[in-house]
C-alpha positions in Angstrom: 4.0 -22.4 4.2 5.2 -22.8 1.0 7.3 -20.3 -1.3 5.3 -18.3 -3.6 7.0 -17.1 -7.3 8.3 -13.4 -7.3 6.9 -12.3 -10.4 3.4 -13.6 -8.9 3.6 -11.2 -5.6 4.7 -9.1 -8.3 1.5 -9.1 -10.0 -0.4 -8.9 -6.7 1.1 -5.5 -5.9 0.3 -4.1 -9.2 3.7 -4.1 -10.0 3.6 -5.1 -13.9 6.2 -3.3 -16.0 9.4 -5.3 -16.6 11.2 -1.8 -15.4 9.4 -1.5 -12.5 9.9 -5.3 -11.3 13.7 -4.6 -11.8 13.8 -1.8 -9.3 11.6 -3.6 -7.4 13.8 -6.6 -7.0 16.8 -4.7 -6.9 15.6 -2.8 -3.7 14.4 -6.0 -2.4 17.7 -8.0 -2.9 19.6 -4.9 -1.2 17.6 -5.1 1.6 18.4 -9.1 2.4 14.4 -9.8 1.6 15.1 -12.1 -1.9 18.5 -13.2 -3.3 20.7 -11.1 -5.3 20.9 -14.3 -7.5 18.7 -14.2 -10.4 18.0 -17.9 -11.1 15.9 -17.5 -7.8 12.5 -17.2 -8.9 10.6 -17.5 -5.8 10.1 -16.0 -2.1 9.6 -17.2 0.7 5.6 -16.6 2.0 6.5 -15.5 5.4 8.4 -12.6 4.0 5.8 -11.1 1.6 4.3 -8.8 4.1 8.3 -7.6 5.0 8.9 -7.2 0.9 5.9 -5.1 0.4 6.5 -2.8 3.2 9.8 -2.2 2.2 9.0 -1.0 -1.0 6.1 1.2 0.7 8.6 2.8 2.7 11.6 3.2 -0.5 8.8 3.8 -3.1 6.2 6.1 -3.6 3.7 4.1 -5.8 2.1 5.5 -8.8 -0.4 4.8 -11.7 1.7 7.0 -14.6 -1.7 8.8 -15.3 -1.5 12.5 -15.7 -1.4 14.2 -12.4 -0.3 11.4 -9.9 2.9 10.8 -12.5 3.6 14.8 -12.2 3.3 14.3 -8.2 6.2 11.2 -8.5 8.3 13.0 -10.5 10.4 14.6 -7.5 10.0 10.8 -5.7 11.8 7.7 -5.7 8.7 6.8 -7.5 7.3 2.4 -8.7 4.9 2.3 -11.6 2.2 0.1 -10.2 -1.5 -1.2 -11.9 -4.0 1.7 -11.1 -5.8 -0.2 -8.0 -2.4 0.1 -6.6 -1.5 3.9 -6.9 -1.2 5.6 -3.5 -2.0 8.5 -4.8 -5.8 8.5 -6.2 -6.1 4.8 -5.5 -7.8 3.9 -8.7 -9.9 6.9 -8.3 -9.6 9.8 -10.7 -12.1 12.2 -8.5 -9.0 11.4 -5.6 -5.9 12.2 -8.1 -8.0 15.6 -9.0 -8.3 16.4 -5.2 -4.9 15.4 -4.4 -3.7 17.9 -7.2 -5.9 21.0 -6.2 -4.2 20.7 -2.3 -0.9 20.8 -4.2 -2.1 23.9 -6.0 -3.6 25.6 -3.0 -0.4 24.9 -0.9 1.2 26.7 -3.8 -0.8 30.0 -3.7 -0.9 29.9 0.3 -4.7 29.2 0.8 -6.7 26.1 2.0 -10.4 27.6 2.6 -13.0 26.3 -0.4 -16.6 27.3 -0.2 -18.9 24.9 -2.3 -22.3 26.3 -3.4 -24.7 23.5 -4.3 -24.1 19.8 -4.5 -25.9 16.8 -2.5 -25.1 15.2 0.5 -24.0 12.2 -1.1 -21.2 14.4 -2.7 -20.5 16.2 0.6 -19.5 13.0 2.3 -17.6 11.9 -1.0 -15.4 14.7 -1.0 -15.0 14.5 2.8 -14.1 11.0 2.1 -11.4 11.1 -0.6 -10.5 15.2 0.1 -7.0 14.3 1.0 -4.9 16.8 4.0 -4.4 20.2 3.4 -8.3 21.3 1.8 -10.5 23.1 4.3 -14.1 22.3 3.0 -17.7 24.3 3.7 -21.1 23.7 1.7 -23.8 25.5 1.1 -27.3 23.6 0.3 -28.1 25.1 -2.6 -32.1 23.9 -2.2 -33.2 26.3 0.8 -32.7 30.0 0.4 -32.1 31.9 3.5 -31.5 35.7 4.1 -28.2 37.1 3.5 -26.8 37.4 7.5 -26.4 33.6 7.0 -24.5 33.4 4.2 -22.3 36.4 5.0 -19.8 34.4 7.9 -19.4 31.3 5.1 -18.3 34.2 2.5 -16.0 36.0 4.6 -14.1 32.9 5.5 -14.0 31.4 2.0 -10.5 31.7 0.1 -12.1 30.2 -2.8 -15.8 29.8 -3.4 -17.4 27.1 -6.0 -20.8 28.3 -7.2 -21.1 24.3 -8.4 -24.1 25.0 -11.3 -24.5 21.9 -12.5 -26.1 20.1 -9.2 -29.2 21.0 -7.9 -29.0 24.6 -6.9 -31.2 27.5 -5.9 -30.4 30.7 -8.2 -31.5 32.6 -5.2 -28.9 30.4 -3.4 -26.8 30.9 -5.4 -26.9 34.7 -6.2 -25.6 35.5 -2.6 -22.3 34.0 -3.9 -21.8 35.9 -7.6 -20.8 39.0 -6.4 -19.1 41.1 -10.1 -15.4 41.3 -9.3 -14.9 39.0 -6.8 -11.9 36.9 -8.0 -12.6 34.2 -5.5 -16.0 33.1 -7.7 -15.7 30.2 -9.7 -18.4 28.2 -12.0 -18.4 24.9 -12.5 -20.8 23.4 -15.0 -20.0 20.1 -15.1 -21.3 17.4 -12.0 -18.2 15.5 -11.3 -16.1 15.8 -8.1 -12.8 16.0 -10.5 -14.4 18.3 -12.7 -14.9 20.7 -9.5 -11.1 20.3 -9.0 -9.7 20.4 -12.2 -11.9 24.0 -12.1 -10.3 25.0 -8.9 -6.5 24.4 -10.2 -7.4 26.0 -13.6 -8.5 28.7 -11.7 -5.5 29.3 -9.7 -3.4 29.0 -12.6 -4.5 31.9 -14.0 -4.5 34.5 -11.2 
C-alpha cells in the first residue's frame, strides 16, 4: 500500500492546530512510529492504525470547548476538531452529562430522579449518560396515587421536576415538596439544559 502524507492522517484525526500536530509528531517520532527527521513528510499506511492508537493511549483528546477543556486540564491532553473529542464526541448534550457525573462524584451522590420528559429523551440520556449517573423517570402524562411515587422519592439524591416537557401538574406535584433541597426546575427542553441545571444546582448547596 502506498505511504500516505502526515499532515493528511493528521487531518483525518481532527488533529488541526499546528501546536497540536507538533505534539502529535513528537510522541509519534518517540515511539519509533514516524521519523524524527522532519523532511519526512509521509507514513507509511500500514502504520496508521499503530499511530492513532498511540496517541489514544498518550493523549486524552479534546474539543477546547468550555467544559471538556476544563476536564483536559489535569491530562496529557491533544486539541482535536470537535467530531473527534472523546469527551462529548461532537455532542454538547454528552459534554453537559459528562460534567454533571464530575459534579456528582464531587458531592458524593449518583441517584437523579427525572419528572417528565419522553421516551425518546429517556433512551437519549441512557445513550450518551456517561459512568457514574444513576438515572430513574417518571412519566409525567399518567397520574397515579402517591404509594407509587413514594419508593422513586425516597431513593432520589437529586430529583428533576423537568417543566418544560410534557408533564402532568398532578405528576408533578408529588415531587415539589417546600424545603426539600433535592427539587430542582428545569424550564428549558434540552438534555444539556437539564445538566447544566443539575451542576448549577450543586454548586450552590
Amino acid at each position: 500500500m502506498p505511504d500516505i502524507a502526515i499532515a493528511r492522517m493528521f487531518k483525518d484525526f481532527g488533529i488541526a492546530t499546528p501546536g497540536a500536530q507538533r505534539a502529535a509528531r513528537e510522541a509519534l517520532a518517540a515511539s519509533g512510529i514516524i521519523s524524527r527527521r522532519p523532511n519526512r513528510t509521509n507514513i507509511a499506511s500500514e502504520k496508521v492504525d499503530r499511530a492513532r492508537e498511540l496517541l489514544d493511549s498518550s493523549f486524552l483528546w479534546h474539543c477546547g470547548n468550555g467544559d471538556c477543556r476544563r476536564q483536559a486540564d489535569a491530562s496529557l491532553s491533544l486539541l482535536v476538531d470537535q467530531a473527534h473529542c472523546s469527551i462529548c464526541g461532537g455532542s454538547k448534550d454528552r459534554s453537559s452529562l459528562t460534567a454533571m457525573a464530575s459534579a456528582l462524584a464531587v458531592h458524593h451522590v449518583s441517584r437523579v430522579l427525572v419528572v417528565g420528559g419522553t421516551e425518546a429523551k429517556t433512551r437519549e440520556i441512557r445513550e450518551k449518560s456517561p459512568p457514574g449517573i444513576e438515572w430513574r423517570f417518571v412519566d409525567g402524562t399518567r397520574s397515579k396515587d402517591d404509594r407509587y411515587y413514594r419508593p422513586a422519592r425516597l431513593w432520589a439524591d437529586i430529583i428533576v421536576i423537568w417543566g418544560s416537557t410534557v408533564l402532568d401538574h398532578r405528576v408533578s406535584d408529588h415531587f415539589e415538596a417546600k424545603g426539600d433541597h433535592r427539587v430542582i426546575t428545569v424550564t428549558r427542553r434540552s438534555i444539556g439544559a437539564l445538566a447544566d441545571a443539575v451542576v448549577e444546582h450543586l454548586n450552590r448547596r
